[in-house]
OpenMM code with the backbone's topology and positions (N, CA, C; nanometers):
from openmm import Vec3, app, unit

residues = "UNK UNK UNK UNK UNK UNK UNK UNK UNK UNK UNK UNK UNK UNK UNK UNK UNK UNK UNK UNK UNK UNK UNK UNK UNK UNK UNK UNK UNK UNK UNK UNK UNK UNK UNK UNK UNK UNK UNK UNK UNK UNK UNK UNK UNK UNK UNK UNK UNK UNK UNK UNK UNK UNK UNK UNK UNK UNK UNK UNK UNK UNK UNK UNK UNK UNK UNK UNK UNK UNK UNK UNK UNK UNK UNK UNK UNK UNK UNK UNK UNK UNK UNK UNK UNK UNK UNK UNK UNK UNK UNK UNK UNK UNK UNK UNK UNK UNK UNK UNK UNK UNK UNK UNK UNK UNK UNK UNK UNK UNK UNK UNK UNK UNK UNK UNK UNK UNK UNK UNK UNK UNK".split()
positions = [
    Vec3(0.0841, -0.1192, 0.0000),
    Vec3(0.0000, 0.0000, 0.0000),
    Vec3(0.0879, 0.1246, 0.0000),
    Vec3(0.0212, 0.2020, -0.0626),
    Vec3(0.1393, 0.3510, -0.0923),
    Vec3(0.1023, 0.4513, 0.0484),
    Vec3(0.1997, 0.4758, 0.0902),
    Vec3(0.1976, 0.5651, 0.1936),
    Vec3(0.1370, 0.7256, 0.2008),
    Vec3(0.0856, 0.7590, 0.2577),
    Vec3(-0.0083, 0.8903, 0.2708),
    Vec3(0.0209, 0.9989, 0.1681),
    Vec3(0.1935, 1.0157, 0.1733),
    Vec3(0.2472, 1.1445, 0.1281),
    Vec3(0.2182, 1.0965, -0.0486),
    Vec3(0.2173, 0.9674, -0.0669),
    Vec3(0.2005, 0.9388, -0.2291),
    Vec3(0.0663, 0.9488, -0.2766),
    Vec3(-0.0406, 0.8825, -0.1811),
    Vec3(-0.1443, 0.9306, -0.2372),
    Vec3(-0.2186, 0.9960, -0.2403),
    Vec3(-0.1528, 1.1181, -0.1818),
    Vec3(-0.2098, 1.3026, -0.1627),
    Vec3(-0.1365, 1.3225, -0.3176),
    Vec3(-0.0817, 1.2848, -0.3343),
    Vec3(-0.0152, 1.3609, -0.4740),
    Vec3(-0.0676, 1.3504, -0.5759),
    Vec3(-0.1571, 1.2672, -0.6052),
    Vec3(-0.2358, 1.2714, -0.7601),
    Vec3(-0.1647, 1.3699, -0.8423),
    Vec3(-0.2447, 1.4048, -0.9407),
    Vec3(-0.2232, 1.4636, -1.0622),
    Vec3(-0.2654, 1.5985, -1.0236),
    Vec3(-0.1644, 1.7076, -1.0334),
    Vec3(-0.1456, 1.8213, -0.9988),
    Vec3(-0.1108, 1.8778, -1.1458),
    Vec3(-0.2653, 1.9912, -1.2335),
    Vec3(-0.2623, 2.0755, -1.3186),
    Vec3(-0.3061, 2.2278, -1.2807),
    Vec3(-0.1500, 2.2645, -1.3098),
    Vec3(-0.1521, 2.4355, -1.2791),
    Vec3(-0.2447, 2.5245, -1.3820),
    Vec3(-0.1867, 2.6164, -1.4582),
    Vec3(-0.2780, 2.7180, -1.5683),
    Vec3(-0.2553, 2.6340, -1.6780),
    Vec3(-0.3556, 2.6382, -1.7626),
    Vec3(-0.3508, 2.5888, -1.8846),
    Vec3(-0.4368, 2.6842, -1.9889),
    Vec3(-0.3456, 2.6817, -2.1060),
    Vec3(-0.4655, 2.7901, -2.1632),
    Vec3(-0.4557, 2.6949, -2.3234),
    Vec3(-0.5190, 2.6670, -2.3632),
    Vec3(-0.5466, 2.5866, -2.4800),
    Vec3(-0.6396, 2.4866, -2.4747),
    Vec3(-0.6361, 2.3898, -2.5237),
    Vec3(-0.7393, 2.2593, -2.5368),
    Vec3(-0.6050, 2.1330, -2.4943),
    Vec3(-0.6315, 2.0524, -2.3767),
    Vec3(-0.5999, 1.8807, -2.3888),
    Vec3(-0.7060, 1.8099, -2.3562),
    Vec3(-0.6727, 1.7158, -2.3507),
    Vec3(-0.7312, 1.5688, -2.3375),
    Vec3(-0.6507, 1.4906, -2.1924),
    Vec3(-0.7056, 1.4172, -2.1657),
    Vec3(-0.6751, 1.3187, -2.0268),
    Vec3(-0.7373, 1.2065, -2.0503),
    Vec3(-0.6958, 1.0914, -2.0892),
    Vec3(-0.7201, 0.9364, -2.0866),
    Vec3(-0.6902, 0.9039, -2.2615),
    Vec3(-0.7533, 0.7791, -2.2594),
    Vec3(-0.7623, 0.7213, -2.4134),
    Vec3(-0.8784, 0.7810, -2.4913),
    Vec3(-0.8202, 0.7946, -2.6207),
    Vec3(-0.9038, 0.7530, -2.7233),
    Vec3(-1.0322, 0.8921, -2.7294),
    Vec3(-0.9380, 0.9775, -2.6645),
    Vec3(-0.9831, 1.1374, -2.7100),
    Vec3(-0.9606, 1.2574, -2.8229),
    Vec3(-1.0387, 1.2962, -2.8109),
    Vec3(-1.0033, 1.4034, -2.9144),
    Vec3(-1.0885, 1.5760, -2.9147),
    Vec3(-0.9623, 1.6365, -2.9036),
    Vec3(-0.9568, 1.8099, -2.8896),
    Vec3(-0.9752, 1.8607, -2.9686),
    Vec3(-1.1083, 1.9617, -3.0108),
    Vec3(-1.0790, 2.0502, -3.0869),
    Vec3(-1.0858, 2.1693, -3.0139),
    Vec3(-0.9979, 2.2864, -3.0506),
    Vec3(-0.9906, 2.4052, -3.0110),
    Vec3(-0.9956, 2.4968, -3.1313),
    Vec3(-1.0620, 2.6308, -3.1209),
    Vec3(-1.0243, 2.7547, -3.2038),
    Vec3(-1.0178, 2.8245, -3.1189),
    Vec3(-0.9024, 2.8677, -3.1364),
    Vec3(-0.8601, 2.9971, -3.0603),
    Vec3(-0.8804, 3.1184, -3.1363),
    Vec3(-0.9728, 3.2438, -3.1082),
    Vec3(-1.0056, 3.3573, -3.1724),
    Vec3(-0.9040, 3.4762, -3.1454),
    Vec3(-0.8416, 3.5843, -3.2583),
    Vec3(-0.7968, 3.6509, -3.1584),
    Vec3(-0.8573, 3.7784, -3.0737),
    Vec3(-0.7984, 3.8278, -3.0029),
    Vec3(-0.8990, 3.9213, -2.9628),
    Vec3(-0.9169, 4.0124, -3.0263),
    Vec3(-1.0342, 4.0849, -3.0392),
    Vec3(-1.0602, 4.1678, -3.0563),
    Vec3(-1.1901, 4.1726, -3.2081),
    Vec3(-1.2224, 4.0387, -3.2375),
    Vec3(-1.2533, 3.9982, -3.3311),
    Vec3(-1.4484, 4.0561, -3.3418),
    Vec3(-1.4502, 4.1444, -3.4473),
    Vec3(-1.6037, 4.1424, -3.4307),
    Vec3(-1.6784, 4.0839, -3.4706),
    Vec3(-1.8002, 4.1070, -3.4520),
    Vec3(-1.9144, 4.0220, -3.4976),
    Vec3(-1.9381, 3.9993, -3.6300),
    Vec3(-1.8963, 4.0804, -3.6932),
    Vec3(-1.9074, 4.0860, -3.8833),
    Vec3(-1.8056, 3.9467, -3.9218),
    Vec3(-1.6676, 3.9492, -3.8335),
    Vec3(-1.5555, 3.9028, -3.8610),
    Vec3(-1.6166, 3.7444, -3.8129),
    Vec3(-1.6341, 3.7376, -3.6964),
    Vec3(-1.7240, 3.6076, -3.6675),
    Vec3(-1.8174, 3.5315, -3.7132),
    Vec3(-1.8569, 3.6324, -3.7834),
    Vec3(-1.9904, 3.5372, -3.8794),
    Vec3(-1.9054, 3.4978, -4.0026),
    Vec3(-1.8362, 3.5487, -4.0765),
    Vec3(-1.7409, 3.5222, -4.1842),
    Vec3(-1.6501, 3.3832, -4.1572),
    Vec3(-1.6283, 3.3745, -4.0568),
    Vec3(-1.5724, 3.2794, -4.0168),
    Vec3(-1.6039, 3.1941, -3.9876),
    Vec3(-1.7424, 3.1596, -3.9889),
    Vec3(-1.8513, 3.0720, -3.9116),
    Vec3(-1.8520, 3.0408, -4.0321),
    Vec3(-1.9019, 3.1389, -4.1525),
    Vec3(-1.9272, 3.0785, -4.2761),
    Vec3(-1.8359, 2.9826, -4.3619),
    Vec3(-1.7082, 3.0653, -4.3529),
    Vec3(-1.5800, 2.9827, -4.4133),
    Vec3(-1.4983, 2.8845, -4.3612),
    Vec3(-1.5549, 2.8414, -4.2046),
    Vec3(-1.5410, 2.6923, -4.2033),
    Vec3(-1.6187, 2.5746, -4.2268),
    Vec3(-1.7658, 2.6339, -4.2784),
    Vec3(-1.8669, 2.5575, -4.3234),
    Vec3(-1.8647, 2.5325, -4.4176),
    Vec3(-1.7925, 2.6466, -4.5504),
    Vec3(-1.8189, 2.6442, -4.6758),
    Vec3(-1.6615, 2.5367, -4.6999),
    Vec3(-1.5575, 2.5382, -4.6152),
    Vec3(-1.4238, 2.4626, -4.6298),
    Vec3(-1.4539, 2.3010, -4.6184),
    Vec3(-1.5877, 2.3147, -4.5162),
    Vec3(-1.6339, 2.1265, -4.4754),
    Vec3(-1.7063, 2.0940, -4.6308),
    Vec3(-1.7603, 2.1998, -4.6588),
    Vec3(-1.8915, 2.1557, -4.7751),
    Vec3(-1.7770, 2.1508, -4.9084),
    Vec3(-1.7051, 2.2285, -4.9713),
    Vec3(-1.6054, 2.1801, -5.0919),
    Vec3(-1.5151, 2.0773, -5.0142),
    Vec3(-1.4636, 1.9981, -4.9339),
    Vec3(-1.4054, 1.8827, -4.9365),
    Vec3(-1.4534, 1.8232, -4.9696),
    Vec3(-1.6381, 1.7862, -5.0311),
    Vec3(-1.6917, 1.7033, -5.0236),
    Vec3(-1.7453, 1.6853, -5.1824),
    Vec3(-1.7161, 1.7828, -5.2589),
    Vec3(-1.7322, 1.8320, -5.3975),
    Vec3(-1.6159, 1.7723, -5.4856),
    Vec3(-1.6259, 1.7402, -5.6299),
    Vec3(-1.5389, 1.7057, -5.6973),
    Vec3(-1.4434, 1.7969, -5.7250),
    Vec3(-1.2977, 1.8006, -5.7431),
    Vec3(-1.2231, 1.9478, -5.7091),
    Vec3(-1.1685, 1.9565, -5.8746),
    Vec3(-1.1754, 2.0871, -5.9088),
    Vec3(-1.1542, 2.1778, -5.9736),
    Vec3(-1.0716, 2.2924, -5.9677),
    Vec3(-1.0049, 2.3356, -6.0796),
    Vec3(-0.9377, 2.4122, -6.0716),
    Vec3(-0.9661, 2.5993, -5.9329),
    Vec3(-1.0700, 2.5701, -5.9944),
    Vec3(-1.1852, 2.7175, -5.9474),
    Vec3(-1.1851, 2.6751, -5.7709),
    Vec3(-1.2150, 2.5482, -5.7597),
    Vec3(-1.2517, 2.4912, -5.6031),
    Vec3(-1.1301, 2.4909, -5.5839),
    Vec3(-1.0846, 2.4342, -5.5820),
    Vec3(-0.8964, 2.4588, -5.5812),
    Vec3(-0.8571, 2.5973, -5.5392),
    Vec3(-0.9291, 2.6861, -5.6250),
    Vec3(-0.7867, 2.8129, -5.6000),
    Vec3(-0.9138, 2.8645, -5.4263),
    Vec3(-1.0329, 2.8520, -5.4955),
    Vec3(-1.1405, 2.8698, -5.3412),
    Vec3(-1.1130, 2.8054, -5.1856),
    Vec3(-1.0850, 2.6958, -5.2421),
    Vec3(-1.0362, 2.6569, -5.0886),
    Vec3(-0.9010, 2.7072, -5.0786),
    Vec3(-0.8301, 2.7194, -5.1145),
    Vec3(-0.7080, 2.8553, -5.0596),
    Vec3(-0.7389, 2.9750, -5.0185),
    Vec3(-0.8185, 2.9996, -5.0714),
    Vec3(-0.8831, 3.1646, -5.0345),
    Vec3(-0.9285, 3.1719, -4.9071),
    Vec3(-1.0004, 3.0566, -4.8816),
    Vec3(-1.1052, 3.0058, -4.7764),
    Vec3(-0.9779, 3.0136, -4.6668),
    Vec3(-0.9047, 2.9150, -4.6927),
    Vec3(-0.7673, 2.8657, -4.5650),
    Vec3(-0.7100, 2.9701, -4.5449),
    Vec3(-0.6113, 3.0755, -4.6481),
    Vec3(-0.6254, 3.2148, -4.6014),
    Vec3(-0.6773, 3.3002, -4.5373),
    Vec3(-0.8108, 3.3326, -4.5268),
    Vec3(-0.9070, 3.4121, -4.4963),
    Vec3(-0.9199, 3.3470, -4.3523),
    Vec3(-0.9403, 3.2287, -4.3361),
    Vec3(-0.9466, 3.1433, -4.1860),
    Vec3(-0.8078, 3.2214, -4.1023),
    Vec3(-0.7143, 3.1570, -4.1299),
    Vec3(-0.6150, 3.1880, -4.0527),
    Vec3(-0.5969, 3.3405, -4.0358),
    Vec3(-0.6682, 3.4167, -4.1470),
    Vec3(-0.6057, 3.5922, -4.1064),
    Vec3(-0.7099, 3.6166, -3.9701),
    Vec3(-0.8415, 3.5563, -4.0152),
    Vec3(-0.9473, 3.6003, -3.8721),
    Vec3(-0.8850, 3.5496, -3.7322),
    Vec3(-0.7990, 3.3904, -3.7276),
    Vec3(-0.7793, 3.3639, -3.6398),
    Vec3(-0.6892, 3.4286, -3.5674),
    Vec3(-0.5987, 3.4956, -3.6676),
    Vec3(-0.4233, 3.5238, -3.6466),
    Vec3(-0.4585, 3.6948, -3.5372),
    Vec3(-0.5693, 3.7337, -3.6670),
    Vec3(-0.5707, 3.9436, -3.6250),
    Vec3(-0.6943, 3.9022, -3.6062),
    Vec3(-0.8046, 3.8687, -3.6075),
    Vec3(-0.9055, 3.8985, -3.5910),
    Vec3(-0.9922, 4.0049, -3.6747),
    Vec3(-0.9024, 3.9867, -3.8307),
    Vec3(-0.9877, 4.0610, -3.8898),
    Vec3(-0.9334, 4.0381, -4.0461),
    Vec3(-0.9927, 4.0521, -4.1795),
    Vec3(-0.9558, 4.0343, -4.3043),
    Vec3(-0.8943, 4.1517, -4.3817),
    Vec3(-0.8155, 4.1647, -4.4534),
    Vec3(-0.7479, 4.3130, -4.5106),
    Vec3(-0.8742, 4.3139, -4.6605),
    Vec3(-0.9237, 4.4306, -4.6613),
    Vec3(-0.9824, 4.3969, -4.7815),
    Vec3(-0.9004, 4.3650, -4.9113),
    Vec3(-0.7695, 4.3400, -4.9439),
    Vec3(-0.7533, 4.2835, -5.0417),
    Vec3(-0.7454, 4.1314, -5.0407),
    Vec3(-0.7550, 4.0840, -4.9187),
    Vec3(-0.8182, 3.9219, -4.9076),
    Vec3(-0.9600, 3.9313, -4.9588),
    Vec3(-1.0418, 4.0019, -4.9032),
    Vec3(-1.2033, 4.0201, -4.9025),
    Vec3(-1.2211, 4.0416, -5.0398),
    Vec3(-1.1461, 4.1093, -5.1459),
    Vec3(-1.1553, 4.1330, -5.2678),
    Vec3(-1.1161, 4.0083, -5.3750),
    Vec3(-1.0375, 3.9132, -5.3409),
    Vec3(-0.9899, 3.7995, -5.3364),
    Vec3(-1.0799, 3.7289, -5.3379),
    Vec3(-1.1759, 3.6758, -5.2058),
    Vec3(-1.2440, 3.5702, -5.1768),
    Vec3(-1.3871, 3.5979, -5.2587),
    Vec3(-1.3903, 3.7521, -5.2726),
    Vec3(-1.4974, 3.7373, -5.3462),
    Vec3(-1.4956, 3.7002, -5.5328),
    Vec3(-1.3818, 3.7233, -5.5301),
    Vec3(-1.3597, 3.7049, -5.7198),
    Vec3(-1.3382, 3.5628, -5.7041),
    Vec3(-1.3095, 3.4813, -5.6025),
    Vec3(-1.2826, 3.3364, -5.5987),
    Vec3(-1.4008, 3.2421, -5.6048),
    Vec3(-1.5092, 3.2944, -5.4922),
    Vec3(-1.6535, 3.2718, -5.4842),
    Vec3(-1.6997, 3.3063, -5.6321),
    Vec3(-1.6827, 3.4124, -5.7192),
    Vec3(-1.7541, 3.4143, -5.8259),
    Vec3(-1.6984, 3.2902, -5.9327),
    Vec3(-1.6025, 3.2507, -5.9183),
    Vec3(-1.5371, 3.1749, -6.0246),
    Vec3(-1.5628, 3.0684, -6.0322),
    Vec3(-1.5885, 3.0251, -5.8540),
    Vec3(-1.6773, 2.8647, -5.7921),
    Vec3(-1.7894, 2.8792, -5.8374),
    Vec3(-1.8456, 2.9471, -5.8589),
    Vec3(-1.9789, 2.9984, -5.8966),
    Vec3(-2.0713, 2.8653, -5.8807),
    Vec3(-2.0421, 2.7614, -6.0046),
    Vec3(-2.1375, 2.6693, -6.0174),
    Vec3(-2.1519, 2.5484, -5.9665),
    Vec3(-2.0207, 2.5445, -5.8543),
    Vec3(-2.0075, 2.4683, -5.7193),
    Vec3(-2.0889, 2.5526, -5.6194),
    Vec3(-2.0519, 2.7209, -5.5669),
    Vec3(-2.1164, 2.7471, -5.4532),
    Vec3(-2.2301, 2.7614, -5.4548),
    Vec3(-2.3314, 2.7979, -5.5832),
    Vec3(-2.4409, 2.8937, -5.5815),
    Vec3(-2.5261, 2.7710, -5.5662),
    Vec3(-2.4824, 2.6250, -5.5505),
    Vec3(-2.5580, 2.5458, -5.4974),
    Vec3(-2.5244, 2.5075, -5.3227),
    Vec3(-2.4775, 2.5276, -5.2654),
    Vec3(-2.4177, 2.5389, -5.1678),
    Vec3(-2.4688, 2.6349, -5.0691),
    Vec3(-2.5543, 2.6402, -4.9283),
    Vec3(-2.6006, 2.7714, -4.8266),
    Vec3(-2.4732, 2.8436, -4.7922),
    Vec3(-2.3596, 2.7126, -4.7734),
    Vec3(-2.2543, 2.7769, -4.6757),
    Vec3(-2.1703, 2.8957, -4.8083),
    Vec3(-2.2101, 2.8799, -4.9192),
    Vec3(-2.1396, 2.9344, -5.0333),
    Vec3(-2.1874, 3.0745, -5.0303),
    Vec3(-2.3494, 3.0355, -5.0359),
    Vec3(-2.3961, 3.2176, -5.0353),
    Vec3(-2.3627, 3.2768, -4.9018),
    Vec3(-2.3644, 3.1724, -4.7715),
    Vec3(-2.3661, 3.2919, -4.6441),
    Vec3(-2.1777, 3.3189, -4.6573),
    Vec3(-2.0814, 3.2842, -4.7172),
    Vec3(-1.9886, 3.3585, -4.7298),
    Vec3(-1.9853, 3.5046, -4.8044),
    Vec3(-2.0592, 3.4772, -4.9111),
    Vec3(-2.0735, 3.5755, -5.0118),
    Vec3(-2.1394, 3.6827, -4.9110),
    Vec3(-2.2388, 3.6475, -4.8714),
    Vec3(-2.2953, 3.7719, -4.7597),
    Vec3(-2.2250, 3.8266, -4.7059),
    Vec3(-2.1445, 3.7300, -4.6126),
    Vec3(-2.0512, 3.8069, -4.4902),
    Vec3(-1.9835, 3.8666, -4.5599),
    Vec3(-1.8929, 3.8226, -4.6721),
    Vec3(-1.7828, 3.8914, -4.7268),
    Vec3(-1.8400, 4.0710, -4.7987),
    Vec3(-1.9416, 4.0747, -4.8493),
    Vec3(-2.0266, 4.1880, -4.9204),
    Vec3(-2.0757, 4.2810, -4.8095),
    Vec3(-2.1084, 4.2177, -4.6754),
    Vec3(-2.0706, 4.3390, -4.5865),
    Vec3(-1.9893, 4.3479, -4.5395),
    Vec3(-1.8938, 4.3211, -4.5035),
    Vec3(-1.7765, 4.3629, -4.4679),
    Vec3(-1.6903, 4.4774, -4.5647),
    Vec3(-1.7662, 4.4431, -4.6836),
    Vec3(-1.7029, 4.5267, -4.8245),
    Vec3(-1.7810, 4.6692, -4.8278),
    Vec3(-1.8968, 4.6095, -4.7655),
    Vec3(-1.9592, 4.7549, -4.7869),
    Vec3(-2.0989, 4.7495, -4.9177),
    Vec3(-2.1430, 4.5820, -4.9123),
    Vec3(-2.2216, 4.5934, -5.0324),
    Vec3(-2.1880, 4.5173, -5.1167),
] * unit.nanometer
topology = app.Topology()
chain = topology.addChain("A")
for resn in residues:
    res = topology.addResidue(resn, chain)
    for name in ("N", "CA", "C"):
        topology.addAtom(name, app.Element.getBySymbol(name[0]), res)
């Protein structure tokens, strides 16, 4: 039998700031936002990880091709600053037009196009 002082000691976790797991046969997802991120920027982002799940699932094309780059770009700038430079935003939207006859069947396709058109201003 283990003596007092050993089994006071369990598993001792200080600060943690991210996502783990503890035991088998788990699995973490985390997004970390950065701060300062607004609500315009959040919905865009909501959209373009929906519209990134929905073309993996599409036959790929040149057009889907250069879109899901745009998409993975545009992800990481919201995550990185918490916000898109409009010459990404000018980007994703000439990319979305080119997918055209992949997204315009697609919800997650138009609610990018939305977010991205206000953020543009229209």
């Amino acid at each position: 039998m283990a003596a007092a002082d050993e089994r006071d000691r369990g598993i001792h976790i200080g600060k943690v700031h991210g996502a783990f797991a503890i035991g088998d046969h788990n699995t973490v997802t985390h997004h970390e936002h950065a701060p300062g991120t607004d609500a315009a920027h959040e919905e865009l982002l909501a959209a373009v990880r929906q519209l990134r799940e929905d073309l993996a699932r599409v036959i790929e094309t040149p057009q889907v091709t250069l879109l899901s780059a745009e998409l993975t770009d545009a992800q990481e700038e919201i995550e990185t600053t918490g916000r898109t430079a409009p010459g990404r935003l000018d980007r994703l939207r000439t990319a979305l037009a080119d997918a055209g006859a992949v997204t315009g069947m697609l919800a997650s396709g138009a609610a990018v196009g939305q977010a991205v058109a206000a953020l543009l201003g229209g």
